[in-house]
Backbone as CSV, one residue per row, in Angstrom:
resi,resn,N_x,N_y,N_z,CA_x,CA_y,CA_z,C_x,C_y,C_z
1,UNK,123.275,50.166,45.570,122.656,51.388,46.034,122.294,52.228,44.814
2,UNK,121.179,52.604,44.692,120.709,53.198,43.744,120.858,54.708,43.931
3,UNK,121.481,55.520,42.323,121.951,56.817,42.565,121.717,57.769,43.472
4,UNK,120.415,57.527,43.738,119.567,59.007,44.543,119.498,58.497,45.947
5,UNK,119.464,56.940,46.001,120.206,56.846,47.431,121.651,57.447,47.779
6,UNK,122.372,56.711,46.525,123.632,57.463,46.801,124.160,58.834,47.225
7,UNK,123.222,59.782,46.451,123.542,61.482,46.253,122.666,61.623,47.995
8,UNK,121.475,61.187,48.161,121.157,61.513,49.643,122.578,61.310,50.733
9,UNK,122.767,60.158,50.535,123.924,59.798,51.607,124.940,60.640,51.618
10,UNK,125.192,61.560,50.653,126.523,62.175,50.391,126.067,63.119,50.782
11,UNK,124.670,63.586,50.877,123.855,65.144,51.535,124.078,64.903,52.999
12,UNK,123.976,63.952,53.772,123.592,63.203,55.015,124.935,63.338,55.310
13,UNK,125.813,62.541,54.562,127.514,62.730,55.492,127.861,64.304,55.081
14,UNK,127.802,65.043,54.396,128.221,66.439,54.332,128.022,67.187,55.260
15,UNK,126.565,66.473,55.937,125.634,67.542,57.096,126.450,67.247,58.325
16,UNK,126.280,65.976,58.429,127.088,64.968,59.806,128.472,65.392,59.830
17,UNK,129.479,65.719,58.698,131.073,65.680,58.788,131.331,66.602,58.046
18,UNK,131.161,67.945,58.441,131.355,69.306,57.577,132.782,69.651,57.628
19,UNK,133.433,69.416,58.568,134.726,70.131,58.972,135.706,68.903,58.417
20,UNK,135.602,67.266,57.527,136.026,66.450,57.734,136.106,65.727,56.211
21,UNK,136.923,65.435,55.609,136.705,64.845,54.131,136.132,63.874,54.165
22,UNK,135.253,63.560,53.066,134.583,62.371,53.275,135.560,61.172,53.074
23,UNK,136.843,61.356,52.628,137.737,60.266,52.544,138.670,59.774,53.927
24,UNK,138.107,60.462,54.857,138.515,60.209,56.427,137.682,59.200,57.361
25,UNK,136.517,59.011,56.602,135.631,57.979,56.902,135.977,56.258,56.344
26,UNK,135.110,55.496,56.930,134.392,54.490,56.626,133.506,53.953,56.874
27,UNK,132.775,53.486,55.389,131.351,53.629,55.379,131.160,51.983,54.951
28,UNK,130.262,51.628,55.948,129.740,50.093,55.263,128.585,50.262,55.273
29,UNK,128.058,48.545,54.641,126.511,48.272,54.874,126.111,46.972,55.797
30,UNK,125.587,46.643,56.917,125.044,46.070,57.342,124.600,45.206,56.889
31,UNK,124.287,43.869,57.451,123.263,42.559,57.160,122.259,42.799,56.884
32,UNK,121.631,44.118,57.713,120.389,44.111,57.708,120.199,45.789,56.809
33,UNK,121.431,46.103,56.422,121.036,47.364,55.291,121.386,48.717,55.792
34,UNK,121.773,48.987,57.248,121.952,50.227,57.566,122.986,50.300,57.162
35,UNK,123.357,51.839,57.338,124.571,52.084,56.667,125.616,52.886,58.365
36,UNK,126.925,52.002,58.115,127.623,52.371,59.299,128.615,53.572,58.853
37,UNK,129.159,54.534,59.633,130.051,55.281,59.322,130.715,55.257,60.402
38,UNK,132.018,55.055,60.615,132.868,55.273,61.287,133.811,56.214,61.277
39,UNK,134.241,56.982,61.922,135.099,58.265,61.715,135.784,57.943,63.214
40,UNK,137.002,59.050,63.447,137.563,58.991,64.323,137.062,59.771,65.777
41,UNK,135.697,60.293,65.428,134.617,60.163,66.414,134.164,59.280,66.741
42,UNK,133.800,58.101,65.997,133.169,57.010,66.529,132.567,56.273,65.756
43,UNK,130.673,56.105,65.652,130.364,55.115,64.922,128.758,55.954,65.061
44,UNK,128.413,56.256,63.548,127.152,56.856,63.295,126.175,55.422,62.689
45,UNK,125.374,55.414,62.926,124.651,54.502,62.127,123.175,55.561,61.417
46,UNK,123.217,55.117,60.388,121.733,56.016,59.635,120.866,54.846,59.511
47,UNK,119.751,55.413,60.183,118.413,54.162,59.572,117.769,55.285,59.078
48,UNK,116.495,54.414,58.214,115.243,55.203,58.188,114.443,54.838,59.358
49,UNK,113.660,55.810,59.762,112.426,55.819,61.056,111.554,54.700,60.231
50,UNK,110.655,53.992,61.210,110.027,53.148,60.313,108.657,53.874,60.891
51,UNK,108.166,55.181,61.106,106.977,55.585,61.221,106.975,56.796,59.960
52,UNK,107.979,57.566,60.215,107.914,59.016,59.191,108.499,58.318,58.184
53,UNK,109.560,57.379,57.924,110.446,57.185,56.535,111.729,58.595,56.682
54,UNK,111.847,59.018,57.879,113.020,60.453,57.614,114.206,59.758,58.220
55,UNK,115.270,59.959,57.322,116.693,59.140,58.184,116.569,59.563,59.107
56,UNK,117.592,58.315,60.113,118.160,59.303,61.091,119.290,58.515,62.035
57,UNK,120.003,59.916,62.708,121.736,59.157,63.034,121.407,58.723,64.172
58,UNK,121.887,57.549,64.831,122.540,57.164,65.752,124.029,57.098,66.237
59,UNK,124.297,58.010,67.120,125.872,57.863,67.503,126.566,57.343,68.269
60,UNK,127.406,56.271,68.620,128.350,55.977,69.801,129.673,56.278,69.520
61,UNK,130.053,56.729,71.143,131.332,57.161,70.980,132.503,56.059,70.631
62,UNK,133.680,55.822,70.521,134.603,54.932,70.757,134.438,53.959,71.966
63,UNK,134.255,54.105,73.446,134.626,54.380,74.112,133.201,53.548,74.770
64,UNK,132.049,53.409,73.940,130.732,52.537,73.822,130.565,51.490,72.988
65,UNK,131.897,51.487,72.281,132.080,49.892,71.429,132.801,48.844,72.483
66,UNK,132.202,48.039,72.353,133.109,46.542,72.949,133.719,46.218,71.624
67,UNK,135.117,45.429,72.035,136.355,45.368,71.301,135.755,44.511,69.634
68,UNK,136.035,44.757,68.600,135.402,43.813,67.540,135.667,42.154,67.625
69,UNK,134.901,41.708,66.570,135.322,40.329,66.725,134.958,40.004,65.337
70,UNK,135.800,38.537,65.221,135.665,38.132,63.648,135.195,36.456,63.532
71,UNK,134.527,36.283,62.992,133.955,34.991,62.953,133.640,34.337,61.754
72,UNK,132.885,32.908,61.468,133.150,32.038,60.236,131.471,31.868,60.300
73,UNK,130.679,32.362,59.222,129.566,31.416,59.189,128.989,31.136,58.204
74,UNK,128.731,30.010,57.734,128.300,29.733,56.282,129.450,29.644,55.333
75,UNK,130.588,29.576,55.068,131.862,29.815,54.362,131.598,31.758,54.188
76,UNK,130.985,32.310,54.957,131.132,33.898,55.449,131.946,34.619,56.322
77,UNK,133.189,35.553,56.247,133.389,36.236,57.241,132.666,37.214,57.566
78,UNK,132.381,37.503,59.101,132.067,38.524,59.235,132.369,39.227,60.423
79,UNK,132.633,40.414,60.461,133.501,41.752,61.672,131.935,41.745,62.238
80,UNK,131.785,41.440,63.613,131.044,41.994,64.489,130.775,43.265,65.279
81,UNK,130.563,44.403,65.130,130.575,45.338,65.663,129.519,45.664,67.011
82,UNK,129.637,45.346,68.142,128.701,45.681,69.213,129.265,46.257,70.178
83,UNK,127.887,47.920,70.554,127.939,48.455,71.337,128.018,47.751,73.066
84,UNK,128.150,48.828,74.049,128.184,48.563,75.053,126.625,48.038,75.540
85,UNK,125.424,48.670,75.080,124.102,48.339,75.518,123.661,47.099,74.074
86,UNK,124.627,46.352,73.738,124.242,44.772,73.080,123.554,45.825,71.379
87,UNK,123.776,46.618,71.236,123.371,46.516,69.745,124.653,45.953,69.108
88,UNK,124.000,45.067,68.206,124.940,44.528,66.771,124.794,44.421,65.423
89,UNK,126.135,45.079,65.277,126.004,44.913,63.648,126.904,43.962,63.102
90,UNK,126.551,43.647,61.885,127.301,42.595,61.273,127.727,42.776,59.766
91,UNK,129.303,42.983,59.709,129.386,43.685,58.250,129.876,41.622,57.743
92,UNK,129.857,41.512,56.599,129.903,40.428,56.129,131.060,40.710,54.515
93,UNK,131.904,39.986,54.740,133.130,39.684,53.826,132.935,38.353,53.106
94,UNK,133.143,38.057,51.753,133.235,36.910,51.415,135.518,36.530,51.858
95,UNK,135.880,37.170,52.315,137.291,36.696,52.088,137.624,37.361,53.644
96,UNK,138.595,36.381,54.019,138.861,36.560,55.883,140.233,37.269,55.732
97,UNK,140.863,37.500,54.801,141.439,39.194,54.527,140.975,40.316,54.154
98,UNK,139.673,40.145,53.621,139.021,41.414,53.743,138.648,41.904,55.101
99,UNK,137.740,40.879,55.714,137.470,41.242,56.851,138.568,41.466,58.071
100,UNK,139.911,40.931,58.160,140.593,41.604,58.903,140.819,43.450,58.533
101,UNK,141.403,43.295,57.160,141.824,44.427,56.914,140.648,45.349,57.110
102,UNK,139.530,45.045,57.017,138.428,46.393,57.879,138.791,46.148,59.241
103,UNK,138.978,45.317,59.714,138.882,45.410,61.359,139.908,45.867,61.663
104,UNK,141.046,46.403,60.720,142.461,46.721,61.105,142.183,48.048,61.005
105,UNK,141.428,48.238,59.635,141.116,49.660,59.652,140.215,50.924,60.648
106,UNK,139.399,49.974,60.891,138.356,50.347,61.980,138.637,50.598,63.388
107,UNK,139.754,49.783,63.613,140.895,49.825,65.204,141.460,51.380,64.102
108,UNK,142.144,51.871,63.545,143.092,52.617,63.228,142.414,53.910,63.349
109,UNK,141.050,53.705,62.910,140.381,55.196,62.549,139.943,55.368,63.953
110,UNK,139.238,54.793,64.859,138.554,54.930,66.337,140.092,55.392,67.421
111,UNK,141.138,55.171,66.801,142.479,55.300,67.892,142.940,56.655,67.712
112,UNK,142.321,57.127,66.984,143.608,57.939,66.502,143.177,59.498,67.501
């Protein structure tokens, strides 16, 4: 991620999680590049619009995730994350202790 992506994203979660440290989160990247945030609200996803180019959040609650899942493909792990209306994301681990320990983490932060 290149700096000024970086410093945007940190403008973007400041706006999204004012009342909330940014170290209460977790933040991945997608297969396909979005960036997920999970907080103990739920699960933001930021795309860019592909007409204007202006981010923008998508939110589900806890409560609109179906349970995670973990799978093998290519000598790849990867944590499946899908909503109740079939969106999926796919965070990708080279090591199947990494990818538990997000999925441990990700159950911990959505429970609490």
């Amino acid at each position: 991620m290149k700096e000024a992506s970086f410093l945007l994203l940190q403008a973007q979660l400041r706006a999204l999680f004012p009342d909330e440290g940014l170290h209460q989160l977790a933040i991945y990247e997608d297969q396909v590049g979005e960036i997920l945030i999970f907080s103990s609200r739920g699960l933001h996803v930021l795309e860019e619009d592909d007409l204007t180019k202006e981010p923008r959040n998508i939110y589900f609650t806890p409560d609109c995730l179906k349970p995670f899942a973990l799978r093998q493909q290519a000598g790849i792990f990867e944590l499946v994350v899908e909503t109740l209306r079939n969106h999926k994301f796919i965070l990708a681990f080279p090591d199947q202790t990494d990818a538990y320990q997000a999925m441990q983490l990700l159950v911990d932060l959505l429970t609490k």
